[in-house]
MITIMI-261391 format. One record per residue (C-alpha): z, x, y; residue in one letter. Coordinates in steps of 0.1 Angstrom, whole numbers, padded with zeros to 4 digits, always signed. Each point is the difference from the previous one (the first is absolute). Layout:
<pts>
ZXYa...
</pts>
This chain:
<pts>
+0246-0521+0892x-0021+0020-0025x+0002-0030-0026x-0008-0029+0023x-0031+0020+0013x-0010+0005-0040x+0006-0035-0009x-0024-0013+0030x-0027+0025-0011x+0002-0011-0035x+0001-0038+0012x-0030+0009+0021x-0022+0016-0027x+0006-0029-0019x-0007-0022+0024x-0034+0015+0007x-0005+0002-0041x+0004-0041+0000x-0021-0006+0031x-0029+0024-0014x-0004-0020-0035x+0004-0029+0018x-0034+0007+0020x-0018+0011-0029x+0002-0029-0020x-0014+0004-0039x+0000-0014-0037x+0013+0004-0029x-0013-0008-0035x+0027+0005-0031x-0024-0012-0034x+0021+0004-0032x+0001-0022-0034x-0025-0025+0021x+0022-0005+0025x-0014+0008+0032x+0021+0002+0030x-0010+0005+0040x+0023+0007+0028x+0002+0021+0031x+0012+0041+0004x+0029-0017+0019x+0009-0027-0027x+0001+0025-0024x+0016+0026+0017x+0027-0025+0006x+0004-0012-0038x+0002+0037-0010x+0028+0002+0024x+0012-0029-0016x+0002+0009-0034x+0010+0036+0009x+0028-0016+0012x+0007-0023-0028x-0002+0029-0022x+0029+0024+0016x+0023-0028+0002x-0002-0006-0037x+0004+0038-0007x+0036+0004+0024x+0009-0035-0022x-0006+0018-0033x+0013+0031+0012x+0035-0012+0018x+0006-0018-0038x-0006+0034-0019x+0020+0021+0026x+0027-0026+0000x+0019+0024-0025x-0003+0022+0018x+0006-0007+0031x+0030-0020-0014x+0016+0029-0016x-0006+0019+0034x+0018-0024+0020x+0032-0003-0026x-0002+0037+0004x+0000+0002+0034x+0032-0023+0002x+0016+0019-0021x-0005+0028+0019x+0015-0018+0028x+0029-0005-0018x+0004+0035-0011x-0001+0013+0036x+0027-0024+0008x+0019+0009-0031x-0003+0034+0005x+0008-0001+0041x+0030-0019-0007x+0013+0020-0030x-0007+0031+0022x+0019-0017+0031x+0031-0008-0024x-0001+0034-0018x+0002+0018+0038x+0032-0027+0009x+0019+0007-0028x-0008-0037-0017x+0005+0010-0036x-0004-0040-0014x-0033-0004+0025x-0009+0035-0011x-0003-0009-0039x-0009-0035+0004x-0036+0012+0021x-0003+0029-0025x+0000-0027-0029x-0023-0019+0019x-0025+0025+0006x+0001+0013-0037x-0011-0034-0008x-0026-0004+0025x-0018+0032+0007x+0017+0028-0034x-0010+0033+0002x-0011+0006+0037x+0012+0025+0018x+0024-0013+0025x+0011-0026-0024x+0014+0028-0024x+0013+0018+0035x+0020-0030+0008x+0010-0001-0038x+0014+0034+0003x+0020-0006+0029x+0011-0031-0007x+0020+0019-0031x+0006+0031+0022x+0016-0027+0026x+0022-0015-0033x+0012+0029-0015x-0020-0003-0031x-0018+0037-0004x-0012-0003-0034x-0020-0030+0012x-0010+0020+0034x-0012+0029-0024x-0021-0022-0021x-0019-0012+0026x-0009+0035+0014x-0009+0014-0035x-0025-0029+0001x-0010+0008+0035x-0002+0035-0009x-0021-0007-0030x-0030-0014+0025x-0023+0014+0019x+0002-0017+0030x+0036+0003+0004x+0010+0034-0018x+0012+0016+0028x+0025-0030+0012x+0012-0001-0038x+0007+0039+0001x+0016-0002+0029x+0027-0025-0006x+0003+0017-0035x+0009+0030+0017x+0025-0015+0025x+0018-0020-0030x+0001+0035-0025x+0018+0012+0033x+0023-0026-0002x+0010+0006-0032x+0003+0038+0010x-0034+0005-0030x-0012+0034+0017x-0024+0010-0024x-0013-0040-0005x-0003+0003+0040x-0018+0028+0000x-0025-0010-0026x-0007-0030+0021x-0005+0017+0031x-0023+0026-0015x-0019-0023-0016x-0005-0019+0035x-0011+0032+0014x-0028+0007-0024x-0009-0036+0002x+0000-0006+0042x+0002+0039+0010x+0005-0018+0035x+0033-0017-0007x+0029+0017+0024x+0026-0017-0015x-0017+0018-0038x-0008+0036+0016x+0036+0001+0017x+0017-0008-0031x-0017+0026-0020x+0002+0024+0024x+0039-0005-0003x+0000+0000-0033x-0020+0035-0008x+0028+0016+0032x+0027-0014-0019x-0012+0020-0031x-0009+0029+0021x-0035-0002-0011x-0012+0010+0033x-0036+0012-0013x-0004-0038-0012x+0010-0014+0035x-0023+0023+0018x-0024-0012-0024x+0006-0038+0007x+0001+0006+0039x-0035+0015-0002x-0011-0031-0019x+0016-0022+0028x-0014+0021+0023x-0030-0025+0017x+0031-0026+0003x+0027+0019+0022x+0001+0008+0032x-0012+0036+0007x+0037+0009+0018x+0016-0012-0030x-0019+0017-0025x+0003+0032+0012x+0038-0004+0005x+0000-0012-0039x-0018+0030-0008x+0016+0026+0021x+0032-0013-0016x-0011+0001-0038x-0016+0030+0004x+0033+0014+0014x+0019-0014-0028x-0022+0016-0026x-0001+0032+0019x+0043+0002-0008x-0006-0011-0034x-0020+0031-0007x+0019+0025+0025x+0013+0014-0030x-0028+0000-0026x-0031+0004+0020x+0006+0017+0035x-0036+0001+0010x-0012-0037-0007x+0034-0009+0018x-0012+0021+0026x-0031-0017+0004x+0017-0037-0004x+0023+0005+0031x-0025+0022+0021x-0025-0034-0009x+0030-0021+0010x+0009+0018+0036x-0038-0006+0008x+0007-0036-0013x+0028-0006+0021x+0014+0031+0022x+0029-0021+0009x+0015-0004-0034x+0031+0022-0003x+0004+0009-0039x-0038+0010+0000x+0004+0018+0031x+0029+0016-0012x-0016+0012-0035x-0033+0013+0013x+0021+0018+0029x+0022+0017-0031x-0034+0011-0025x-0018+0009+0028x+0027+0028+0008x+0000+0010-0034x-0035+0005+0003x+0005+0021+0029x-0023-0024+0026x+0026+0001+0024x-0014-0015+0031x-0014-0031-0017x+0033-0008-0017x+0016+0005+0033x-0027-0028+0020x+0002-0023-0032x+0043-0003+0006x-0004+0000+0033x-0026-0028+0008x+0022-0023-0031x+0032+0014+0024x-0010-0015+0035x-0007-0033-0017x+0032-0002-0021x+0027+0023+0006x+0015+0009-0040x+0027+0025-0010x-0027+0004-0030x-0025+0013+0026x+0023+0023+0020x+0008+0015-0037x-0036+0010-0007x-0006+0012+0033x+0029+0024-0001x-0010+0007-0033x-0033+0011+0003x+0000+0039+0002x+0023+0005-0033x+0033+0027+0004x-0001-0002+0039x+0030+0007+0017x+0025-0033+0010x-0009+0007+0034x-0036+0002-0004x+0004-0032-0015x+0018-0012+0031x-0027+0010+0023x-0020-0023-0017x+0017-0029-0001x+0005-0001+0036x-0037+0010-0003x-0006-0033-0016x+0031-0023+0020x-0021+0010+0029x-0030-0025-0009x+0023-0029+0000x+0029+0006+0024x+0025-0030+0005x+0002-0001-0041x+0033+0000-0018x-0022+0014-0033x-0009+0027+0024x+0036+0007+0013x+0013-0001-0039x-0023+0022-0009x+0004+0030+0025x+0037-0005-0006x-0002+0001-0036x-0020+0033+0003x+0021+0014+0026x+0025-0004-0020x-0009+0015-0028x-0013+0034+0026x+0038-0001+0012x-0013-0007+0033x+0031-0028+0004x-0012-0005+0039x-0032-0017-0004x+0018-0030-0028x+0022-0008+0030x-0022-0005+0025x-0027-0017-0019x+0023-0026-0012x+0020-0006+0029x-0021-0029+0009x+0012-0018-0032x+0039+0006-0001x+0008-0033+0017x-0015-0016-0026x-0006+0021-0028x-0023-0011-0033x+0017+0018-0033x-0022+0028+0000x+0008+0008+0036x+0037+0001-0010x-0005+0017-0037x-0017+0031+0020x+0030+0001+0028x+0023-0002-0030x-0018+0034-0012x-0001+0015+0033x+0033-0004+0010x+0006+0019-0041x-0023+0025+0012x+0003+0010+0032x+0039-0006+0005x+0016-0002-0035x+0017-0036+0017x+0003-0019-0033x+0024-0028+0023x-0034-0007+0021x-0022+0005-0029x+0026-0027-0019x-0004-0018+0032x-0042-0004-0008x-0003-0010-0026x+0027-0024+0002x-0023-0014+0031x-0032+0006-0025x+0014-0026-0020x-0001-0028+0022x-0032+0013+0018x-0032-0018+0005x-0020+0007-0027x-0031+0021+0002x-0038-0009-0013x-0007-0001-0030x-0029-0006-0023x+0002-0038-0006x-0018-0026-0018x+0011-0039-0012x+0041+0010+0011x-0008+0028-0026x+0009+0033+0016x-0009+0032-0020x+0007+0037+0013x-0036+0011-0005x-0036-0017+0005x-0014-0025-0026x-0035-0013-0003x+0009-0033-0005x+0033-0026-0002x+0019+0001-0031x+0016-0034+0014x-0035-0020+0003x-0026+0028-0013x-0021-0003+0034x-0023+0033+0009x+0011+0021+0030x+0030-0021+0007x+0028+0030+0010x+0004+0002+0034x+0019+0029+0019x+0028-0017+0016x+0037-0016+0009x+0012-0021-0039x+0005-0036+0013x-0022+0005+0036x-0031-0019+0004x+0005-0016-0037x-0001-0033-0014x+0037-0017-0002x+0016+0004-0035x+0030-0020-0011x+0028+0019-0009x+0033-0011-0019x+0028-0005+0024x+0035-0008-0011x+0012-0034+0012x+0024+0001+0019x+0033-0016-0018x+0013-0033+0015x+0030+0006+0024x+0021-0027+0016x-0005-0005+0037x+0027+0017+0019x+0004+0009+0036x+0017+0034-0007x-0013+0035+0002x-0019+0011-0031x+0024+0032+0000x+0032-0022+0003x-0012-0027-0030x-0007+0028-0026x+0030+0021+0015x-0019+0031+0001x+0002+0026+0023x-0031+0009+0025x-0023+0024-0018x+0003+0034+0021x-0031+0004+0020x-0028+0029-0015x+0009+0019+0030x+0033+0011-0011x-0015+0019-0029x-0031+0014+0007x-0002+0016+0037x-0026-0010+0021x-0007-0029-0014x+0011-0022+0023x-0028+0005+0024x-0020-0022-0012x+0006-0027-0032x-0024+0011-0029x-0024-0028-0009x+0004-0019-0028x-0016+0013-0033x-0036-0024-0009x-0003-0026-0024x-0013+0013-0032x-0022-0025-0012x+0009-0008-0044x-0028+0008-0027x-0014-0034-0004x+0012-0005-0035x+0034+0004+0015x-0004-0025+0031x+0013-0035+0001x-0019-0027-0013x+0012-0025+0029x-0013+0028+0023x-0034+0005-0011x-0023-0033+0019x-0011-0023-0024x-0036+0002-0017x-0024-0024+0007x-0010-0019-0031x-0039+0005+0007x-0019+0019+0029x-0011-0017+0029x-0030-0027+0003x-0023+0025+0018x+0005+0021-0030x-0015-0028-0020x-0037+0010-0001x+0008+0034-0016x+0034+0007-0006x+0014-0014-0035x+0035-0006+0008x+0030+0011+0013x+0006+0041+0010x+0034+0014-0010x+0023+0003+0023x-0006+0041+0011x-0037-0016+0006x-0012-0006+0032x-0032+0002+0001x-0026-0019+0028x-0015-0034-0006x-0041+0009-0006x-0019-0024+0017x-0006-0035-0013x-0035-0002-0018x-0027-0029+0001x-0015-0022-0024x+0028-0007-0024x-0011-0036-0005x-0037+0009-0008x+0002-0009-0039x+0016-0027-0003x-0018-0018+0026x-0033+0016-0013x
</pts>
C-alpha cells in the first residue's frame, strides 16, 4: 500500500511539473559555428531526454560486450557448482549406504570438477575409509590437515586412523595439536585428557581442564576436578602429606560425595588431630554412598582405641543410613573383631536367605570364632562360593579391588563406579564352548552316556539343601582374548550426520554422539 501511494505522488509531481512548463511557454536560442537554432523549453527538454536516452543504451551495449567474460566465466562457474553439489550429495548418499563403486565413481567426479574443497576432499577420505584403502584415507587428511580451513577435520580423522593402527604416541600428537589449535574441540580435550591419566600426569590434566574450563558444563567440571585432584592427592600421600592434604580437603569441597577423597581427607584429618571435621567429612560422603572404605576411616579416626570403641562408632555411623547392607557389614565386621559375636548375627540375619560372599565369608569367621564349628564354617564358605557377588569398583567390565581415577580399558576420567561386576553394564561377548554335535535320540541323557546321576550337593555339605546356590556370573574375557565372530562388526565410516565434522569412522570402543550438522558447506563452490 505504501508503494502505490509513492508511485501516485511521484506521478502527480510530475504531472504538475509538465502542466506548469506547459503554461509558461518560452524560447530557446542555441548559436554555435553559425549555426543558429530556435526551439521551445519543452522541445528541448524532450530532445535531452532523447539523447540521454540514446546515450545509456549505448553504454549497457558496450558494457554487456566487456563483461561478457566475465559474466561468462561466472555462469560456467556457477554450473559447475551445480554439479559439485550434486556430486558431492550423491557421493555422500553412497558413502552413508555402503555403495563402495558409487562411492569412488562421485569422489572421481568431484576431484575433477571442484579439487581441493572441503567436502570434496571429505568425501575423498571416506570414499577410501569406505574401501579399505587407509594409506589413501591418510593422505587426504594430511592434506586436510595442512589447511586452514579444515585443520581440525584433518586432525581429527588422523587421530582416529593412528588409533586404528594402535599409533598411541602418533594419536596423541594429533590430538594435542587439535587442542592447541581449536581449544574448543571435545572430541581433542577428551583425548588429551585420557592421554595425560594414562601417564599419570595428573598436574598436566588439571592443567588442560582449566584450559577447557569456559567449554564444560559447571557439574562436570567440578566432578573432573574433584577427581584429579583426588588422584594427585594419592600420588603424593607418600612424599608430600601436606599438599596431599590440601588436594583431597580441595576435592571433598569439590564434590563431598566422592568416596576415595572422602575417605583420604577423613584419614589426614585424624592424623592432624581435627577430629570432628574428619568425622562430618565421612559422614556426609557416607549417607550418599554407603563404602566399607568410609566405615574404615570412621572407625579409624581416634588412633589405638579400643575394638569396642570402634564398634560404638560404627553403629554410630550405620545409624545415618539404616536398611544398608554396607552398614550391616560393617558393624559386623567390627563386632567381630570386639568379640561381641551377638551383634554379627543379628545384623546379618536379614541377608542369610540370600547371602552376597561377604555376608557368607564373615559367618564363615563367626562360626571359627565364636563356636570353633569348622563343619559350619566349611559349610560358608562352600555357600560363599556360589554367592551373589558383592559391589565392586567397576569400570568398562574392568573390575579392580581399589579406586582408580580413570579406565585402564578405555582411558575415560571418573569412570569407576561402586557396584555389582556385570549389573547395569553394557553386554560383552564372551567365548562359549559349542556345544558338540549329538545324534537325536529319545533316551535319557543319563541312560545314552551310561553314567550314573551326579549325587545331589546336599549329601555333602549339610544345610545346603535349603535353598540351590545361584549360579556363579559370567566373567566377561580381556578383549584381546574375546572372539572375533563375537565382537559386532565395525562400520567402515561414521554416520552421514557425522559428515560436517567428523573425519571418518570411530573404532569400535568409540561411541561418541553425532554433533549437530553445520550450514553452508556449499558456499565456495557456488561462490
Amino acid at each position: 500500500m505504501i508503494r502505490v501511494v509513492f508511485f501516485l505522488i511521484v506521478v502527480g509531481a510530475l504531472s504538475l511539473g509538465a502542466a506548469w512548463l506547459a503554461d509558461r511557454p518560452g524560447d530557446v536560442v542555441v548559436t554555435w559555428q553559425g549555426l543558429r537554432i530556435e526551439t521551445s523549453v519543452m522541445v528541448l527538454g524532450a530532445a535531452m531526454l532523447a539523447l540521454m536516452a540514446l546515450l545509456a543504451l549505448i553504454w549497457s551495449l558496450i558494457r554487456a560486450v566487456l563483461r561478457s567474460p566475465i559474466v561468462l566465466a561466472n555462469l560456467l562457474r556457477n554450473r559447475r557448482g551445480a554439479r559439485a553439489y550434486e556430486a558431492i550429495s550423491s557421493g555422500l548418499i553412497a558413502v552413508g549406504s555402503g555403495d563402495i563403486v558409487a562411492a569412488r565413481k562421485f569422489s572421481t567426479e568431484v576431484n575433477r570438477i571442484a579439487p581441493g574443497e572441503p567436502l570434496a576432499l571429505l568425501l575423498t577420505a571416506q570414499a577410501a575409509q569406505l574401501a579399505g584403502d587407509r594409506e589413501a584415507a591418510e593422505r587426504t587428511f594430511r592434506t586436510m590437515a595442512s589447511r586452514a580451513d579444515t585443520k581440525a577435520l584433518g586432525l581429527h580423522g588422523l587421530y582416529i586412523e593412528a588409533q586404528r593402527r594402535d599409533d598411541l604416541a602418533s594419536a596423541r600428537a594429533y590430538a594435542e595439536e587439535a587442542a592447541r589449535t581449536a581449544p574448543s574441540l571435545g572430541w581433542a580435550g577428551k583425548a588429551v585428557l585420557e592421554f595425560r591419566c594414562a601417564s599419570g600426569d595428573w598436574a598436566g590434566a588439571l592443567a588442560l581442564l582449566e584450559r577447557n574450563k569456559g567449554v564444560l558444563d559447571k557439574a562436570v567440571y567440578r566432578r573432573q576436578r574433584a577427581v584429579l585432584l583426588t588422584a594427585r592427592a594419592i600420588a603424593a600421600e607418600d612424599a608430600d602429606r601436606d599438599n596431599a592434604k590440601a588436594f583431597a580437603l580441595e576435592a571433598v569441597k569439590l564434590a563431598p560425595t566422592l568416596v576415595p577423597a572422602a575417605a583420604l581427607a577423613g584419614r589426614m584429618l585424624a592424623e592432624g588431630g581435627e577430629l570432628r571435621r574428619a568425622s562430618r567429612i565421612v559422614a556426609k560422603a557416607w549417607r550418599a554412598n554407603p563404602h566399607p572404605d568410609l566405615a574404615q576411616a570412621y572407625a579409624e579416626l581416634r588412633f589405638g582405641d579400643a575394638a569396642r570403641d570402634r564398634l560404638t562408632r560404627i553403629e554410630a555411623l550405620a545409624k545415618k543410613t539404616p536398611g544398608q547392607i554396607e552398614g550391616a557389614l560393617a558393624i559386623a565386621r567390627a563386632a567381630l573383631d570386639a568379640r561381641e559375636f551377638g551383634k554379627p548375627r543379628a545384623v546379618l540375619a536379614p541377608y542369610l536367605s540370600t547371602p552376597t560372599k561377604r555376608v557368607a565369608l564373615l559367618m564363615a569367621e563367626l562360626e571359627r570364632a565364636e563356636r570353633n564349628d569348622e563343619g559350619r564354617a566349611r559349610e560358608w564358605m562352600a555357600r560363599a562360593v556360589h554367592a551373589a557377588p558383592d559391589p565392586q569398583w567397576t569400570a568398562d567390565g574392568y573390575v579392580s579391588d581399589r579406586w582408580l581415577p580413570a579406565s585402564p580399558v578405555s582411558g575415560r576420567l571418573d569412570a569407576f563406579e561402586w557396584r555389582v561386576p556385570l549389573t547395569g553394564m553394557v553386554s560383552a561377548p564372551v567365548i562359549e564352548p559349542e556345544p558338540p554335535a549329538v545324534a537325536p535320540t529319545d533316551e535319557p541323557p543319563q541312560q545314552r552316556s551310561g553314567a550314573e546321576p551326579a549325587p545331589h550337593s546336599s549329601e555333602e555339605l549339610p544345610g545346603a539343601s535349603d535353598e540351590a546356590p545361584p549360579s556363579p556370573p559370567t566373567v566377561p574375557l580381556p578383549a584381546s582374548r574375546r572372539s572375533k565372530r563375537s565382537q559386532p562388526k565395525a562400520e567402515p565410516v561414521i554416520p552421514l550426520v557425522h559428515a560436517p565434522d567428523d573425519p571418518g569412522p570411530e573404532a569400535v570402543e568409540e561411541s561418541e554422539p553425532p554433533p549437530e550438522p553445520q550450514s553452508g558447506g556449499w558456499r565456495n563452490i557456488l561462490e
